[in-house]
VOGU-3710 file (C-alpha; in Angstrom, 3 decimals, decimal comma):
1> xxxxxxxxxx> -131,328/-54,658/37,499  -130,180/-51,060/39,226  -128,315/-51,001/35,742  -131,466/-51,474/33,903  -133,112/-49,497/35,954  -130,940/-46,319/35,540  -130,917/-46,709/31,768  -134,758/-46,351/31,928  -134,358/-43,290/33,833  -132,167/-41,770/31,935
11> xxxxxxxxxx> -134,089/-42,416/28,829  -137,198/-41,264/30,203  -135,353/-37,987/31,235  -134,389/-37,349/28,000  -137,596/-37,974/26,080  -139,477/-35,119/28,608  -136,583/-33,003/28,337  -136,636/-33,524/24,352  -141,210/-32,791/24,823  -140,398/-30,153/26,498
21> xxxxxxxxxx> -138,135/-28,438/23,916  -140,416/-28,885/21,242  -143,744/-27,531/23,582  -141,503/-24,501/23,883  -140,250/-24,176/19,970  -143,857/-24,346/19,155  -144,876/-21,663/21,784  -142,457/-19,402/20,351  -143,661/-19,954/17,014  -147,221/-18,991/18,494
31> xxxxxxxxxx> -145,800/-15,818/19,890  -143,717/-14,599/16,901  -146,561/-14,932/14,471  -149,812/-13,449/16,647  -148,084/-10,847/19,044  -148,542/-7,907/17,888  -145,063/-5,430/17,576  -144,752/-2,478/19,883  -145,824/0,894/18,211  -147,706/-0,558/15,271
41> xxxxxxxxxx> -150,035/1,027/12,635  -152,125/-1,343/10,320  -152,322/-1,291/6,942  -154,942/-2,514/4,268  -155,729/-5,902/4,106  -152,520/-7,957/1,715  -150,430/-4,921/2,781  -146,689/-5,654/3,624  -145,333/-6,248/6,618  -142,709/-3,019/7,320
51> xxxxxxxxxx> -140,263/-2,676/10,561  -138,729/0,314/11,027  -135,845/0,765/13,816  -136,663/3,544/15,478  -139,099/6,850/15,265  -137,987/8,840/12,243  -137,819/6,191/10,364  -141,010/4,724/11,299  -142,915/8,216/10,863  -141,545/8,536/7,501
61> xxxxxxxxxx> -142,452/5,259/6,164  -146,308/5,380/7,838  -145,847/9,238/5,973  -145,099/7,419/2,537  -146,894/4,063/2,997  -149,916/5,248/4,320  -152,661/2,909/4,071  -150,272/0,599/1,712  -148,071/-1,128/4,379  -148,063/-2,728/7,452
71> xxxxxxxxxx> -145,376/-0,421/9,743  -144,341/-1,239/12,604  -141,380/0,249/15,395  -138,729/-2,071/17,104  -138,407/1,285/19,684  -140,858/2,119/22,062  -142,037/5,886/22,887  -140,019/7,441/25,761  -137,109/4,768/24,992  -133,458/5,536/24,139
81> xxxxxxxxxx> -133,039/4,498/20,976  -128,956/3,450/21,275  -130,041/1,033/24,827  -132,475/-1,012/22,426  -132,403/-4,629/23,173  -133,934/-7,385/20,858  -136,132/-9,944/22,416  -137,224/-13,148/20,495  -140,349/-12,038/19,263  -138,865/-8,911/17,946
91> xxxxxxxxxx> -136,239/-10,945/16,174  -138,819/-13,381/15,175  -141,004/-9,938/13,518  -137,532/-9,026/12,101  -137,081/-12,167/10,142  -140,763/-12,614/8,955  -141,498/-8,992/7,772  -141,612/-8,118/3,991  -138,920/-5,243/5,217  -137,018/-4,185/7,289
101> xxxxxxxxxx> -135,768/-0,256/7,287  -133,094/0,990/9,497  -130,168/3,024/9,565  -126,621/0,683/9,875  -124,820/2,135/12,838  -127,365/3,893/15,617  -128,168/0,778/17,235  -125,826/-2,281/17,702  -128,606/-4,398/18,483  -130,247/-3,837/15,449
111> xxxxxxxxxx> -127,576/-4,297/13,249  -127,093/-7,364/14,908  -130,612/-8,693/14,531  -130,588/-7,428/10,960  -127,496/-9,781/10,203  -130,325/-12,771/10,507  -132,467/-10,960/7,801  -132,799/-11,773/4,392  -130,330/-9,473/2,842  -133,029/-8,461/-0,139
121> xxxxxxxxxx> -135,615/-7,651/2,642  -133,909/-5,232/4,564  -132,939/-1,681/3,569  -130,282/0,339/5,487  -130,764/4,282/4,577  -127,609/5,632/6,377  -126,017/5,466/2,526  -128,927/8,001/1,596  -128,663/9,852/4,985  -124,952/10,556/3,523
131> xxxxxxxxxx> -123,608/10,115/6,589  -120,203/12,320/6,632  -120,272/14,829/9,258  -118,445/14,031/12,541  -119,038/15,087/15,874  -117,198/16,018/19,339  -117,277/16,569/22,406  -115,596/20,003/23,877  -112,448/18,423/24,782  -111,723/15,644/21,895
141> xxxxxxxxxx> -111,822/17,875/18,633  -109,252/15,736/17,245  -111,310/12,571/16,973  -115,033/12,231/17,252  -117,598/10,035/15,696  -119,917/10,096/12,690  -123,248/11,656/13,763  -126,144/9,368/12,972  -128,700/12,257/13,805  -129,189/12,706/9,747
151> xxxxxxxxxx> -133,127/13,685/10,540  -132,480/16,965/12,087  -130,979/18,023/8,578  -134,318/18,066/6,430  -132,672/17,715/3,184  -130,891/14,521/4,475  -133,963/13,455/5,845  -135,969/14,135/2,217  -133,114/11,468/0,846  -133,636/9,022/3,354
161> xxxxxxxxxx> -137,691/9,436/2,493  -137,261/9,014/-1,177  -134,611/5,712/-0,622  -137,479/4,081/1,214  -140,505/5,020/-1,349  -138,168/3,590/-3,920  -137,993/0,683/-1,916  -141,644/0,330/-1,712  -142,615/0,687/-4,667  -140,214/-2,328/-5,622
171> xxxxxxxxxx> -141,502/-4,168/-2,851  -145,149/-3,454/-3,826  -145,259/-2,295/-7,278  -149,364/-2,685/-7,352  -149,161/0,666/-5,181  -145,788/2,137/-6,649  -148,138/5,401/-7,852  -149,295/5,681/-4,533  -145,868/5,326/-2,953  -143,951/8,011/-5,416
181> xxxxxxxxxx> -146,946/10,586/-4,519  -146,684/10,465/-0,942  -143,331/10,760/-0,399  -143,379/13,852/-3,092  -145,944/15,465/-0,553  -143,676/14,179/2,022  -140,104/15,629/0,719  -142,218/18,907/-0,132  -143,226/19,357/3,591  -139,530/18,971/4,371
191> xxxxxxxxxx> -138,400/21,401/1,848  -140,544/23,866/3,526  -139,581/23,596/7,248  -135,796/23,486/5,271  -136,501/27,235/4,206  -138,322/27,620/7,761  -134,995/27,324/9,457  -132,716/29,084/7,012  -135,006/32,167/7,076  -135,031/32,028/11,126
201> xxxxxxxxxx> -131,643/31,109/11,693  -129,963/33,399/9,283  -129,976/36,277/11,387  -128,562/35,027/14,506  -126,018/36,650/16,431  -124,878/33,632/18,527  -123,370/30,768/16,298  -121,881/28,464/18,899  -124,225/25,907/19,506  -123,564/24,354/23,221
211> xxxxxxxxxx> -125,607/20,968/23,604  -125,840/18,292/26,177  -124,744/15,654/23,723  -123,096/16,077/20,167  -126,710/15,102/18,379  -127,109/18,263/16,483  -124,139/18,124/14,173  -126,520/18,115/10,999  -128,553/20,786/11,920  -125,316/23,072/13,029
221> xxxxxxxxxx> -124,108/22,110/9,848  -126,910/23,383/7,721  -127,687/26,350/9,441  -124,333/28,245/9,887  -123,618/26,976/13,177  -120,690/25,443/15,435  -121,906/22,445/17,462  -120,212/22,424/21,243  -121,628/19,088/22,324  -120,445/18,672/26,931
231> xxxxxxxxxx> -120,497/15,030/25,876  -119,968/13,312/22,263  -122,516/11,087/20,010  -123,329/8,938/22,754  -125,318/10,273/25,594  -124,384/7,988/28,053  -120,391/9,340/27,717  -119,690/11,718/30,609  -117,459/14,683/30,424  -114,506/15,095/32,497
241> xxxxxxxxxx> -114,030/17,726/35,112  -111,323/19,628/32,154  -113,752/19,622/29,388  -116,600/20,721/31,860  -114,316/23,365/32,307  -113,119/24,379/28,850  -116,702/24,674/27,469  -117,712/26,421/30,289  -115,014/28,953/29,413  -115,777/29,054/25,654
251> xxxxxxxxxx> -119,690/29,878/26,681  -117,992/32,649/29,106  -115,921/33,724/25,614  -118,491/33,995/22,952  -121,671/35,628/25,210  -123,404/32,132/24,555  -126,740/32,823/26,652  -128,491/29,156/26,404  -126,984/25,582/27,393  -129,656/23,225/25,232
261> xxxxxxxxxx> -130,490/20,007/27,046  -132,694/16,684/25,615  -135,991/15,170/26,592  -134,354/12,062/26,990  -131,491/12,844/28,111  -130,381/13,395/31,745  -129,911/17,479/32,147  -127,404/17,333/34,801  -124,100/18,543/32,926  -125,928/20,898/30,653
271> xxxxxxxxxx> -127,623/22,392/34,480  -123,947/22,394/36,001  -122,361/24,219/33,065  -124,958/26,769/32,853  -125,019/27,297/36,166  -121,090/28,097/36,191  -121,404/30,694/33,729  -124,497/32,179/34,029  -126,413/30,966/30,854  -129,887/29,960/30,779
281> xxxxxxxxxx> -131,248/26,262/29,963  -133,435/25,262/26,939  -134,484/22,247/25,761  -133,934/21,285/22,012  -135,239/17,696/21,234  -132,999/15,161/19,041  -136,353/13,635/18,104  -135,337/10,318/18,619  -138,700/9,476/19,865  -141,821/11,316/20,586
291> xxxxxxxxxx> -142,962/11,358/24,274  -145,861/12,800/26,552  -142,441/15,560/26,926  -142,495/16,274/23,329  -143,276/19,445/22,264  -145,591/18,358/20,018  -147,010/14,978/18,731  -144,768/14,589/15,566  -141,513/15,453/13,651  -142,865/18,702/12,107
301> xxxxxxxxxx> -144,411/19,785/15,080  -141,411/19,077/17,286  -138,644/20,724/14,664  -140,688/23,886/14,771  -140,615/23,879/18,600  -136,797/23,284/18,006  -136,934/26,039/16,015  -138,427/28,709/18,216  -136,352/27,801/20,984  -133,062/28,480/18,229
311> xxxxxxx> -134,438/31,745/17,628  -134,885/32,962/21,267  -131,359/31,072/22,612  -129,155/32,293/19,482  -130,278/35,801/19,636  -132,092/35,526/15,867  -133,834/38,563/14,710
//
């Protein structure tokens, strides 16, 4: 009878455990499908479901879908993009949406969630973003990593932007005219604040570029200058008490007046190496994300802000 009795137990056990499991399956299910995604925009009724990584790639596809798509951000506003962690009902988004846009290589998590995508529903644009430039910090010249920052470089940016209103308009050929007109007005915007730069930044006197982290290689690139980042591509690296010292030194060397820190970003070694050699500190914004610190309330406005503050901490004409 205790035999019996145990076996009945058990079995009872099991059966709630087993409810339980599928209460909770179907709860999720709930969730996925009816919460709404952090940062979306709606679209027109039938529109596509879009999820972009992160914000340039989400303000470039609302720029190009406009009323057309669905867009949404796995990111949220004031978060660092590379400490991103998927949750179920962002993986569950992931795996439902129409596409998914995102740039292979700036966040693991994402390219980890995008592994459990449909490989003909998601669209990586770091092959358009060409990729190629790599960056250091002071004191490892010899090595460094690829820079993923390809938005700061407007005509790697204008790529990215027509890669994805390609992709649209395969996705949704119905609005394919729409697609290929906004992202001309789009990559025509960009082509100005290109000439923007190269006009302002021609004339500068300083061409070392000393940053807080090594986000800027693009930019530098385009613009005829020599990126110093105090710590590499990741921001969370922290420089040691020698290369602290050698780009202090090489701001001491080449009359570099401004040490640029990040809105997101914590200014402490950009503070202590201005501080030791008597430059001044600015604040030039990887535009990552926009934030109630922004200097404006999107890409454009934010680049020309970056712009300004080129032009006064160079020394540009």
């Amino acid at each position: 009878m205790i035999l019996i009795s145990r076996m009945i137990l058990s079995m009872t056990r099991r059966l709630a455990a087993l409810t339980a499991a599928a209460v909770l399956t179907l709860t999720a299910s709930a969730c996925s499908s009816d919460a709404p995604l952090r940062g979306t925009s709606g679209g027109a009724a039938g529109a596509p479901s879009v999820v972009t990584s992160f914000y340039p790639i989400q303000f470039a596809t609302e720029r190009i879908a406009g009323e057309g798509a669905d867009v949404s951000v796995l990111t949220k506003p004031g978060a660092e993009p590379h400490d991103l962690e998927i949750g179920a009902q962002d993986l569950a988004r992931l795996t439902d949406a129409s596409l998914v846009i995102y740039s292979k290589g700036f966040q693991p998590a994402v390219d980890d969630a995008v592994e459990q995508v449909d490989p003909t529903r998601a669209l990586d644009v770091s092959g358009a973003a060409r990729l190629t430039v790599t960056a250091a910090a002071e004191e490892q010249h010899a090595g460094g990593s690829t820079d993923p920052h390809f938005w700061l470089d407007p005509e790697r940016y204008a790529d990215v932007a027509r890669a994805i209103g390609t992709r649209l308009a395969e996705l949704d050929p119905q609005r394919a005219a729409t697609y290929e007109r906004n992202t001309t007005a789009f990559v025509t915007e960009l082509t100005a604040l290109d000439e923007e730069f190269a006009a302002t930044l021609r004339s500068c006197s300083i061409k070392e570029l000393v940053t807080s982290h090594a986000a800027f290689t693009y930019l530098a690139d385009r613009y005829g200058f020599e990126q110093h980042g105090i710590t590499g591509v990741s921001p969370e690296a922290e420089p040691s008490a020698a290369g602290l010292a050698e780009i202090t030194q090489l701001v001491r060397d080449h009359g570099v007046t401004t040490i640029y820190q990040e809105t997101l970003v914590e200014p402490h070694f950009a503070e202590t190496v201005a501080a030791s050699s008597g430059a001044t500190v600015a604040t030039l914004d990887p535009l990552e994300g926009i934030t109630d610190a922004s200097a404006g309330t999107d890409y454009f406005a934010v680049m020309r802000s970056n712009l300004a503050t080129l032009k006064h901490g160079q020394g540009c004409a």
